[in-house]
ZATIPA-715812 format. One record per residue (C-alpha): residue in three letters; x, y, z. Coordinates in steps of 0.02 Angstrom, whole numbers, padded with zeros to 5 digits, always signed. Layout:
// ZATIPA-715812
alaXYZ
...
//
This chain:
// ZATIPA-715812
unk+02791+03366+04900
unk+02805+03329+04714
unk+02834+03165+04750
unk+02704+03135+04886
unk+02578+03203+04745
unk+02650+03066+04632
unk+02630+02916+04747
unk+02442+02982+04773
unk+02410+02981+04610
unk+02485+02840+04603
unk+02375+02763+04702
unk+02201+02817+04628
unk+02240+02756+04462
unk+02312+02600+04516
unk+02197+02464+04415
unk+02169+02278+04385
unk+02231+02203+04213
unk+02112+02083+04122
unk+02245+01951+04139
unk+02229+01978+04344
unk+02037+01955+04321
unk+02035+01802+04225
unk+02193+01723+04355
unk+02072+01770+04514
unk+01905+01692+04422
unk+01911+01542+04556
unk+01775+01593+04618
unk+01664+01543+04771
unk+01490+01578+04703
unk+01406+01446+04593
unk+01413+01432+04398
unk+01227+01413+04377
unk+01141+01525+04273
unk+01110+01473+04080
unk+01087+01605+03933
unk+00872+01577+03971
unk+00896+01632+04161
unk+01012+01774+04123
unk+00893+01836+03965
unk+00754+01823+04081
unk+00845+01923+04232
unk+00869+02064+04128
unk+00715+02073+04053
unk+00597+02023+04246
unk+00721+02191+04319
unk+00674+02310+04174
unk+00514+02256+04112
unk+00421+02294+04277
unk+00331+02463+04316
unk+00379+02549+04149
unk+00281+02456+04040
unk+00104+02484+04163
unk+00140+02659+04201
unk+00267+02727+04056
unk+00187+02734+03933
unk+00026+02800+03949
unk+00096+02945+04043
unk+00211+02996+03919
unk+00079+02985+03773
unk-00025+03100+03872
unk+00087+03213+03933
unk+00246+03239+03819
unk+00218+03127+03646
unk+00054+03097+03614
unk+00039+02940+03489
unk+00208+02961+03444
unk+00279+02896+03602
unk+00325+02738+03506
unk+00457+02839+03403
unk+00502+02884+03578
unk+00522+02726+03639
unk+00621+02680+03478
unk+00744+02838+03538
unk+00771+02768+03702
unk+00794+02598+03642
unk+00932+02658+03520
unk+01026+02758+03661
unk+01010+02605+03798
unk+01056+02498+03647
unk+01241+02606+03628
unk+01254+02572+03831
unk+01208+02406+03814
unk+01334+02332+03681
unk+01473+02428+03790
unk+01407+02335+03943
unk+01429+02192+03815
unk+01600+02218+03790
unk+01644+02225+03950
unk+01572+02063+03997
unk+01641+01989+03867
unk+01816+02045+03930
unk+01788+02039+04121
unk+01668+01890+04171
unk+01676+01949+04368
unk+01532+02005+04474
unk+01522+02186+04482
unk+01481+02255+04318
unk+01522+02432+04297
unk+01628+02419+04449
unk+01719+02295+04403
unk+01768+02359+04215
unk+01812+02530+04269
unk+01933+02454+04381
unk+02013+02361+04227
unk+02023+02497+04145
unk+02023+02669+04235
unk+02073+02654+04412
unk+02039+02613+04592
unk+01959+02788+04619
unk+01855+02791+04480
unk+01794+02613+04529
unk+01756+02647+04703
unk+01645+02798+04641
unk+01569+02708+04536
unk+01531+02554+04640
unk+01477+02698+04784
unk+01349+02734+04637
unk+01276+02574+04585
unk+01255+02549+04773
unk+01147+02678+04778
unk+01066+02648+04632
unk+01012+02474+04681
unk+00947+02509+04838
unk+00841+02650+04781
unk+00777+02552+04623
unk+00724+02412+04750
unk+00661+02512+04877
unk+00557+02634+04713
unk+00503+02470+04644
unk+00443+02419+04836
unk+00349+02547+04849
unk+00253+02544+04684
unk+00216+02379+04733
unk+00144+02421+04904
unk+00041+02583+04816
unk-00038+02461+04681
unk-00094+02323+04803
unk-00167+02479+04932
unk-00258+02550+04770
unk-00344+02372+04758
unk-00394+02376+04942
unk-00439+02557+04930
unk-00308+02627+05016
unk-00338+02533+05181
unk-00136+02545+05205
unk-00114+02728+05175
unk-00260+02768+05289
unk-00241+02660+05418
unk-00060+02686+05435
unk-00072+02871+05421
unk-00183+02874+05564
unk-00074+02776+05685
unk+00105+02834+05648
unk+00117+02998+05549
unk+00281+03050+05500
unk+00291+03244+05507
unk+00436+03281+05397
unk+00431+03377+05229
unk+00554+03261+05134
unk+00487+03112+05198
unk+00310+03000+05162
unk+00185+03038+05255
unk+00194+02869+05346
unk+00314+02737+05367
unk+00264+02596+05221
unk+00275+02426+05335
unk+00204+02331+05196
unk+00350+02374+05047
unk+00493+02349+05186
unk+00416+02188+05214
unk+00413+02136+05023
unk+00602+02160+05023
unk+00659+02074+05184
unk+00550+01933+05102
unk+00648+01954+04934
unk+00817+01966+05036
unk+00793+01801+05110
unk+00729+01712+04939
unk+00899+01799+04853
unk+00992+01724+05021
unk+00924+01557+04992
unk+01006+01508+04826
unk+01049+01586+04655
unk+00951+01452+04554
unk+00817+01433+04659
unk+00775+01650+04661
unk+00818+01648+04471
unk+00704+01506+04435
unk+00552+01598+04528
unk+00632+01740+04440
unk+00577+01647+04264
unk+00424+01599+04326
unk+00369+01762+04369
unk+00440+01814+04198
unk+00356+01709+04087
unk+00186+01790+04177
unk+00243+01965+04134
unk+00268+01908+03946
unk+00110+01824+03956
unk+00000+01993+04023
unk+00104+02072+03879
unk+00066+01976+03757
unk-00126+01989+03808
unk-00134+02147+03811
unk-00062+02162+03630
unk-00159+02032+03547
unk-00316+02090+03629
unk-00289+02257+03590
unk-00290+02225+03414
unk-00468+02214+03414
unk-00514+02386+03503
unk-00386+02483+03366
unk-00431+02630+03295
unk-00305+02709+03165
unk-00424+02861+03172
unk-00345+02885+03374
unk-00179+02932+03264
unk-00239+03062+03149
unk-00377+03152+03260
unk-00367+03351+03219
unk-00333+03497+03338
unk-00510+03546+03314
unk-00602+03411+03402
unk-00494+03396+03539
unk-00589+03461+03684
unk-00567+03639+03753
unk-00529+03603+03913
unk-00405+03449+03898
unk-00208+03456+03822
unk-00189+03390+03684
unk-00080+03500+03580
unk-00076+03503+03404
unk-00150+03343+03358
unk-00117+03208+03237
unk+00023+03066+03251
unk+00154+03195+03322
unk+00060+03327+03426
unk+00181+03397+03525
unk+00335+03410+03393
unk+00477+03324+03387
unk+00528+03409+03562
unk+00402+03304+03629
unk+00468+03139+03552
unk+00622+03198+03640
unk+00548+03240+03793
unk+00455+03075+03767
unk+00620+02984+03742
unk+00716+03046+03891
unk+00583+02969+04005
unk+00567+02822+03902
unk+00767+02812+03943
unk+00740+02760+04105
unk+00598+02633+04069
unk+00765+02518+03998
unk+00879+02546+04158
unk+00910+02367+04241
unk+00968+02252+04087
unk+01144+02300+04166
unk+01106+02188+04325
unk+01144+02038+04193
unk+01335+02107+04176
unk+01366+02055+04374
unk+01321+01876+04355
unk+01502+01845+04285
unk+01543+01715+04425
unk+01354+01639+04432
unk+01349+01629+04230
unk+01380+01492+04130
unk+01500+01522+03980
unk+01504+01729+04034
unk+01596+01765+03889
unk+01457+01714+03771
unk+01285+01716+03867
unk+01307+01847+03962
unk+01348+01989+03797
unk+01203+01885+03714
unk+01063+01894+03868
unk+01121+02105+03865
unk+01071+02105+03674
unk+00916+01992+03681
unk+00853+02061+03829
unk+00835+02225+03762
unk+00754+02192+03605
unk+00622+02079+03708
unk+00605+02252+03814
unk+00593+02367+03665
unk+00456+02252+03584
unk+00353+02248+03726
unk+00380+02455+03761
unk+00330+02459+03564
unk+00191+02350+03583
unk+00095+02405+03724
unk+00130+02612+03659
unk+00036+02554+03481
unk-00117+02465+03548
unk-00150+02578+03695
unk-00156+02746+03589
unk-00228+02644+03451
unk-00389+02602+03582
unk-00392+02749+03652
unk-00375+02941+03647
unk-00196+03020+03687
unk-00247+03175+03789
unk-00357+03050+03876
unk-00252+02913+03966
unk-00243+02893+04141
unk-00044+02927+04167
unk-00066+02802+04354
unk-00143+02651+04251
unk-00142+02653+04090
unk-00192+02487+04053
unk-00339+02453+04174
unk-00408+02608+04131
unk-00419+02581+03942
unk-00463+02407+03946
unk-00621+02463+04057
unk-00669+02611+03944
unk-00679+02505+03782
unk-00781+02385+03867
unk-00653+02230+03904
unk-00648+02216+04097
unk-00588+02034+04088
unk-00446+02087+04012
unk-00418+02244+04154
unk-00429+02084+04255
unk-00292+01978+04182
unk-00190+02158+04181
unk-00209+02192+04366
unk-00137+01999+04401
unk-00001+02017+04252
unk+00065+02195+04347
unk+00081+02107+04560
unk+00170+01971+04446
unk+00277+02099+04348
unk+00312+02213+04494
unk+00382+02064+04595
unk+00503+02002+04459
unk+00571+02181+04445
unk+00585+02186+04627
unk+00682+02035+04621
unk+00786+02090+04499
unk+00825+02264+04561
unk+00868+02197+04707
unk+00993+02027+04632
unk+01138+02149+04590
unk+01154+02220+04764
unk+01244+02104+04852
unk+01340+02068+04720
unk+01388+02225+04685
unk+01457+02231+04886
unk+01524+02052+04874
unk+01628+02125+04739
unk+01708+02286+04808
unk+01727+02193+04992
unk+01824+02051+04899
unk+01937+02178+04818
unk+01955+02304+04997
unk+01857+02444+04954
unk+01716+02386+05081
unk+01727+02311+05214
unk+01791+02129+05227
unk+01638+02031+05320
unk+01507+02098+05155
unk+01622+01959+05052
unk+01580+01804+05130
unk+01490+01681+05065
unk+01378+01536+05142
unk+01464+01363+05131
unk+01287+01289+05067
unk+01195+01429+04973
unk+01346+01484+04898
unk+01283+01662+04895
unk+01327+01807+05003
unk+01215+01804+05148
unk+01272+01946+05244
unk+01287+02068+05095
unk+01128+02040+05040
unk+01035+02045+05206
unk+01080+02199+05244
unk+01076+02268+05073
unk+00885+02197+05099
unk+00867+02299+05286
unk+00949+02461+05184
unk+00830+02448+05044
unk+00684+02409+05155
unk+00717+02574+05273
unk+00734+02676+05120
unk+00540+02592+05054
unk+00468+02615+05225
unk+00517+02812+05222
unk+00526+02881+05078
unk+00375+02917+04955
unk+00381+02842+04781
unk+00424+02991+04688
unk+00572+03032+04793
unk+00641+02871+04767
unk+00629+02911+04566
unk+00708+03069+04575
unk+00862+02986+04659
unk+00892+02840+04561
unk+00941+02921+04390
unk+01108+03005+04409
unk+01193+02843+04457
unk+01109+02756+04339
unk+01192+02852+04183
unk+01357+02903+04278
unk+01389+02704+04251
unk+01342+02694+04072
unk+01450+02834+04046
unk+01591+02768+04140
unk+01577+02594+04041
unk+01586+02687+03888
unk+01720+02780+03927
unk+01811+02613+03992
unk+01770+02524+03804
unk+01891+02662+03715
unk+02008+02661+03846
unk+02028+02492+03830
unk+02007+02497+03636
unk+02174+02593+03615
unk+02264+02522+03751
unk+02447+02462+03722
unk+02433+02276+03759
unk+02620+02261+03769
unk+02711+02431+03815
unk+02880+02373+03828
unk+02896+02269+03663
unk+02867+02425+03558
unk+03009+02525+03632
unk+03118+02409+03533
unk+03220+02519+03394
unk+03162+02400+03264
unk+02968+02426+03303
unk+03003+02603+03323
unk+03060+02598+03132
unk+02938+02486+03072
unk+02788+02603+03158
unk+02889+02759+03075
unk+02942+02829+03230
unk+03113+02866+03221
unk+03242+02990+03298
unk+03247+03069+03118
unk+03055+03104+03080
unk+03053+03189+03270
unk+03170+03298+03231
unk+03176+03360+03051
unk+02974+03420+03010
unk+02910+03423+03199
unk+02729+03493+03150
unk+02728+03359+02995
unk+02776+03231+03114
unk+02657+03287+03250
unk+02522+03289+03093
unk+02548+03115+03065
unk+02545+03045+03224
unk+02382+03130+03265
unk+02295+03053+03111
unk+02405+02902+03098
unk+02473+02935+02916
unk+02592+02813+02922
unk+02453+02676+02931
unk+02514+02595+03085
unk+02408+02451+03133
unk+02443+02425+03304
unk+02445+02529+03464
unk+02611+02575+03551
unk+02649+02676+03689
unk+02625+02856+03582
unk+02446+02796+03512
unk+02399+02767+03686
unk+02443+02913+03731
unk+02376+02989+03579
unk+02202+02916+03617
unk+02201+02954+03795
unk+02235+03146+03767
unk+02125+03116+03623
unk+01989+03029+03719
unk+01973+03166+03846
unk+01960+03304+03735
unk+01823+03230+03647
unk+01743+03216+03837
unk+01752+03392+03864
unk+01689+03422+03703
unk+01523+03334+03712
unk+01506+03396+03872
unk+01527+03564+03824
unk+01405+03529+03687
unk+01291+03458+03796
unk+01291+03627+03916
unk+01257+03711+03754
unk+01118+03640+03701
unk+01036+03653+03880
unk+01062+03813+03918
unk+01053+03904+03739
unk+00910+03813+03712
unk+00797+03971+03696
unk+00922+04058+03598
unk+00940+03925+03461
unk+00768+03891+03459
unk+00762+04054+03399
unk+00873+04042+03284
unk+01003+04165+03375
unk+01171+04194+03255
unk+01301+04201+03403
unk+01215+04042+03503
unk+01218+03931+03320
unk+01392+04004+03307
unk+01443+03948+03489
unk+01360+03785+03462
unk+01451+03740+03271
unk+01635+03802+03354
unk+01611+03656+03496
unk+01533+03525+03383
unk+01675+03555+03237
unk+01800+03543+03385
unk+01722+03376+03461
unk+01716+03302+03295
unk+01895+03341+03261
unk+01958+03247+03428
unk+01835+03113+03369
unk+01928+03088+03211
unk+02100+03091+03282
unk+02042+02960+03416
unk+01964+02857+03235
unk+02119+02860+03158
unk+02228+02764+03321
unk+02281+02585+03290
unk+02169+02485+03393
unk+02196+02315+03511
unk+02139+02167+03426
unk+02115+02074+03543
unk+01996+01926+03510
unk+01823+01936+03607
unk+01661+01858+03618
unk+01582+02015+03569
unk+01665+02183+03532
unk+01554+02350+03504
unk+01514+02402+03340
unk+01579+02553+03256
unk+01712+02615+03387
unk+01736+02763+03424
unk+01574+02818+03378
unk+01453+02728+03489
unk+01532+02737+03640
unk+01543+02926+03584
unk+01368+02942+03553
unk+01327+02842+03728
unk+01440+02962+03831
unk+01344+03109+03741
unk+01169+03033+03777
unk+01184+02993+03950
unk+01293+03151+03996
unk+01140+03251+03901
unk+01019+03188+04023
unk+01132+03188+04181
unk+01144+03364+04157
unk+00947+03390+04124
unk+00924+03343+04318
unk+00879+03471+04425
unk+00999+03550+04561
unk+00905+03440+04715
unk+00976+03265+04622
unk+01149+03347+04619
unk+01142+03401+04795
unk+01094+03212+04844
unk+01222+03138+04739
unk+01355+03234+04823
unk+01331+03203+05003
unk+01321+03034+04961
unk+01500+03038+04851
unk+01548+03132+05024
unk+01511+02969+05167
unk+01598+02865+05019
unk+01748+02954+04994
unk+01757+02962+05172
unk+01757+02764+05175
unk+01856+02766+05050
unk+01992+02875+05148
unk+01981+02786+05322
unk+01975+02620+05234
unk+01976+02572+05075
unk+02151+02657+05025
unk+02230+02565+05172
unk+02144+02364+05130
unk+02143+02371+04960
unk+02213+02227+04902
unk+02284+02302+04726
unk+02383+02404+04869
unk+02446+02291+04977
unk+02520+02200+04818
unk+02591+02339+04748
unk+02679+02366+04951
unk+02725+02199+04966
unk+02806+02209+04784
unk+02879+02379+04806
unk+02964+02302+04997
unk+03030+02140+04909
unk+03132+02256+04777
unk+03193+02337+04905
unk+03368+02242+04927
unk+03434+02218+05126
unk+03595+02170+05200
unk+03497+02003+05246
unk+03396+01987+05094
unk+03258+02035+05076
unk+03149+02137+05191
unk+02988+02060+05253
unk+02835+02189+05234
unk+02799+02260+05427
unk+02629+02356+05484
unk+02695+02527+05446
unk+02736+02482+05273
unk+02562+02410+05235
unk+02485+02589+05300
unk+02580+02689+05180
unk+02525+02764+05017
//
C-alpha cells in the first residue's frame, strides 16, 4: 500500500524541467508578435470595461475622490503578480502561462488545476466582456434587444438571464473566427483598436482638464445633501477602509496583462519582450486608471456619479456632449479590443495542456496555413458564446475572480520554488562540497540544535543551494504559506474585534504575523540559484510573499456561492484528469518508457506493451 501511495505521489508531482521546455520550443505556431503587439495585447485585454465603469463606481460607492490612491493600491499588488509573471516568462517562453510555469516548477497536478482554472477564467472573462458589450450597444438603441428578446424567448430560471443574449454569442463566434484566421492579422486589428482606446483616454484626460474643480476634493460633510451618501467628506470620505475597499475592486480592473505570458511560441525574442510588454503594459494601465479617477472626480461630485457610465454622464452634466460623443465611440472600440484579448489566451491555453496530455489530443492541432489552433479556439469561441448568451453580466463577474488570483498565487509560489531550487542535486553530495558548504559528519553530530540553528539561517554563509537548502526552503516556503493564510483568516474574521481594539484578537493576530515573519526570514537567509535571466523579480522573498498574501486576502473575501462554483468545476476536471489525463500524459509515458528500458531482460531490453503504458 505504502508503495502504491508512493508511485501516486509520484505521479502528481511529476514536473517539466526548464531545460525540457527550452529542448521542446520547436514549435508549430508562428514567431510573430514584436514587443509593440505584445504591449498592446496586454494593455487592449485589461484596459476595456474597467476604465468606463470602474471608476466612477468605486468613487461613489467605496472611495470617494480617493479612489486614485486606490487605484495606486491595486496597481502595486498587480505590479508584485506581474514581475512574477515576468519571471516566469523570462524562464519558460511556452504558451500557457501560469500553466505552463507551475508545471516547471510544482507538478503535473498542480498544473492541471491550474490550467482547469485559467480555462475557466477565460471563457467567463470573454463571455462577461460579451455581454457588457451587447448591454452598452442595447442602452444606445434603448433596449430594443432586451425587450424584444424578452418577449419572444424568456428564460424562466433564477440563476440564469432573463433571456438568451443572441447578439454577445454572436460577437464571439465573430471574434473566434478573426483569432482562427491568423495571429498577426487579429493582433494587428488588436493594435488598431488599441490605439482608439488610448486615444478616447487621452481625450477624456486632456479635456477634462478644463472642467476641474479642486474644490470637488475638499467639499465638507455639511453640504453634502441629506438624502445622498457621501460619508464624511473631503479627499478621503470613507477612511482608509474605503481606499481598501476601493482597492480590492480596483484589483480586478488590472486582471488580463497575464494573457501576454502565453504568447511564448508567437513572441519574438520571449525572453526579453515578453517580461518587458508585462511591465509596460501595466504602467500604461495604471496611468490611464489614474488619469481618468483625477479628472472625473475633479469635474464632478463623488456621491454623484453614475456607477453604469461614468464618463457619458459627466461629460453631459458639465456641458461637453461632443466629448460624451467621442466617449461612447472610444468604449464599442475599447470593449472590442478587450474582447479580443480575453478571448486570445483561450486556445492557447488548451493548445498547451492538449500538447502536453492533460486534454484531449485533437484541441492541439494546428492549421497548416494559419498556423494557429483552429479547433481549440472554435470551440473555446462556441463555450464562451453559450456562457454570454445565458448568463447575466453580473453572474459572469462573480465567477471570474477566484481563478483569476488562484494563478497569481500559484506563479508566485512557483518564483520561490524555483528561486531555491538545487540546479544540480547530485554534484553537491560530493564529500568535498559537503565540507566546503560546512556540512560535515562532525557538525551533525556534535551541537545538533547549533547545527540545526545554522542551517536554518545559513550561518555558515553558503552561497549556493544544495540539496538541504532546498529542502530548507521548501519546508520553509510552506510554512510561511500557512502563515499568511492564517493571517489572512485573521484579519477577515476578527475584523470587528480588532477594529475594536480587542486585547486577545491583537494578541492572536501579532503570534501569527511574528511566526510568518520568522519562516520569512529563514526562507531570506537560503542560498539562491543564480541562474542568469532576462528579468528576475525584485526583492525575493518578499514580493512574491507579499503577492501570495494579497491575492490569498481577496480569494478568501469571496462569498461562499464563488466557492461552491469553483468546486464543482475542480470536480468535472479532476474527473478528466482521472479518466484521462493521468493515463496520456506525456511526462508519463516518458517516465514508463524510461522506467521499462531499465528494466534489464534475458533478451535485452523489454519493449514498453499497452498494460505498461496504463499503469501509474
Amino acid at each position: 500500500m505504502r508503495t502504491k501511495l508512493n508511485n501516486l505521489f509520484r505521479v502528481l508531482a511529476r514536473r517539466k524541467t526548464e531545460d525540457d521546455e527550452v529542448a521542446e520550443s520547436k514549435h508549430q505556431l508562428a514567431r510573430v508578435l514584436e514587443l509593440l503587439d505584445l504591449t498592446a495585447l496586454g494593455v487592449g485585454s485589461t484596459l476595456g470595461v474597467g476604465v468606463y465603469v470602474l471608476a466612477g463606481a468605486i468613487a461613489r460607492n467605496d472611495s470617494g475622490p480617493a479612489v486614485t490612491v486606490a487605484f495606486l493600491v491595486a496597481a502595486i499588488a498587480s505590479a508584485f503578480s506581474g514581475v512574477c509573471y515576468a519571471e516566469f516568462a523570462a524562464r519558460v517562453p511556452k504558451a500557457g502561462s501560469a500553466y505552463i510555469y507551475s508545471y516547471v516548477s510544482v507538478g503535473e497536478l498542480a498544473a492541471f488545476i491550474i490550467g482547469w482554472n485559467l480555462i475557466l477564467e477565460y471563457v467567463i472573462g470573454t463571455a462577461s466582456v460579451a455581454r457588457g458589450l451587447s448591454n452598452y450597444v442595447d442602452n444606445l438603441l434603448g433596449y430594443v434587444m432586451k425587450n424584444t428578446l424578452t418577449k419572444l424567448f424568456p428564460l424562466h430560471v433564477s440563476f440564469l438571464s432573463p433571456y438568451p443574449d443572441f447578439f454577445s454569442c454572436g460577437l464571439i463566434l465573430v471574434q473566434a473566427m478573426i483569432l482562427s484566421w491568423g495571429v498577426k492579422e487579429s493582433t494587428t486589428l488588436n493594435n488598431i483598436f488599441t490605439a482608439v482606446n488610448l486615444l478616447t483616454v487621452a481625450t477624456v484626460i486632456v479635456c477634462g482638464c478644463w472642467k476641474a474643480d479642486v474644490k470637488n476634493w475638499m467639499i465638507k460633510k455639511e453640504d453634502i445633501p441629506a438624502n445622498v451618501r457621501g460619508g464624511e467628506g473631503g479627499f478621503m470620505p470613507y477612511g482608509v477602509s474605503g481606499i481598501m475597499a476601493g482597492a480590492a475592486k480596483c484589483f480586478f480592473g488590472f486582471v488580463g496583462f497575464d494573457c501576454v505570458a502565453t504568447t511564448g511560441e508567437e513572441a519574438k525574442n520571449p525572453q526579453r519582450n515578453i517580461p518587458l510588454s508585462i511591465v509596460l503594459s501595466l504602467i500604461i494601465i495604471f496611468l490611464s486608471y489614474f488619469g481618468i479617477a483625477t479628472v472625473m472626480t475633479l469635474m464632478y461630485p463623488y456621491y454623484l456619479q453614475d456607477p453604469d457610465a461614468p464618463l457619458p454622464f459627466v461629460f453631459n452634466e458639465v456641458g461637453l456632449p461632443s466629448i460624451k460623443l467621442a466617449v461612447t465611440i472610444g468604449a464599442i472600440f475599447a470593449l472590442c479590443t478587450c474582447l479580443l484579448g480575453a478571448m486570445f489566451p483561450l486556445p492557447r491555453i488548451l493548445y498547451a495542456m492538449s500538447h502536453d496530455g492533460l486534454l484531449y489530443e485533437f484541441l492541439s492541432r494546428v492549421h497548416p496555413v494559419s498556423k494557429t489552433p483552429v479547433l481549440a479556439t472554435l470551440l473555446s469561441g462556441v463555450f464562451a458564446g453559450i456562457m454570454a448568451a445565458i448568463f447575466n453580466l453580473e453572474q459572469l463577474i462573480d465567477m471570474m475572480s477566484i481563478g483569476t488570483l488562484l494563478a497569481y498565487t500559484i506563479v508566485a509560489i512557483c518564483v520561490l520554488v524555483l528561486r531555491y531550487r538545487d540546479p544540480n542535486p547530485i554534484m553537491y553530495e560530493t564529500p568535498l562540497l559537503r565540507r566546503q558548504n560546512g556540512i560535515t559528519g562532525t557538525n551533525l553530530t556534535t551541537n545538533r540544535i547549533g547545527n540545526m540553528i545554522s542551517q536554518l539561517f545559513n550561518l555558515t554563509m553558503m552561497k549556493y543551494p544544495n540539496s538541504s537548502t532546498e529542502r530548507i526552503s521548501f519546508w520553509a516556503i510552506t510554512a510561511m504559506i500557512t502563515g499568511l493564510w492564517s493571517t489572512c483568516l485573521c484579519l477577515i474574521y476578527m475584523e470587528p474585534a480588532l477594529a475594536g481594539g480587542d486585547s486577545h484578537a491583537v494578541g492572536i493576530v501579532a503570534i501569527v504575523v511574528a511566526a510568518t515573519l520568522i519562516t520569512l526570514l529563514v526562507l531570506h537567509r537560503q542560498p539562491q540559484s543564480n541562474t542568469p535571466l532576462t528579468f528576475k523579480v525584485p526583492c525575493v522573498p518578499l514580493i512574491p510573499a507579499l503577492s501570495i498574501f494579497m491575492n490569498s486576502y481577496l480569494m478568501l473575501k469571496l462569498d461562499m456561492h464563488t466557492w461552491i462554483r469553483f468546486g464543482i468545476w475542480l470536480f468535472i476536471g479532476m474527473v478528466i484528469y482521472l479518466t484521462y489525463s493521468i493515463r496520456n500524459s506525456v511526462e508519463g509515458i516518458r517516465d514508463r518508457i524510461s522506467a521499462v528500458e531499465r528494466k534489464p531482460t534475458q533478451t535485452g531490453r523489454k519493449q514498453l506493451t499497452k498494460n505498461d503504458t496504463t499503469k501509474f
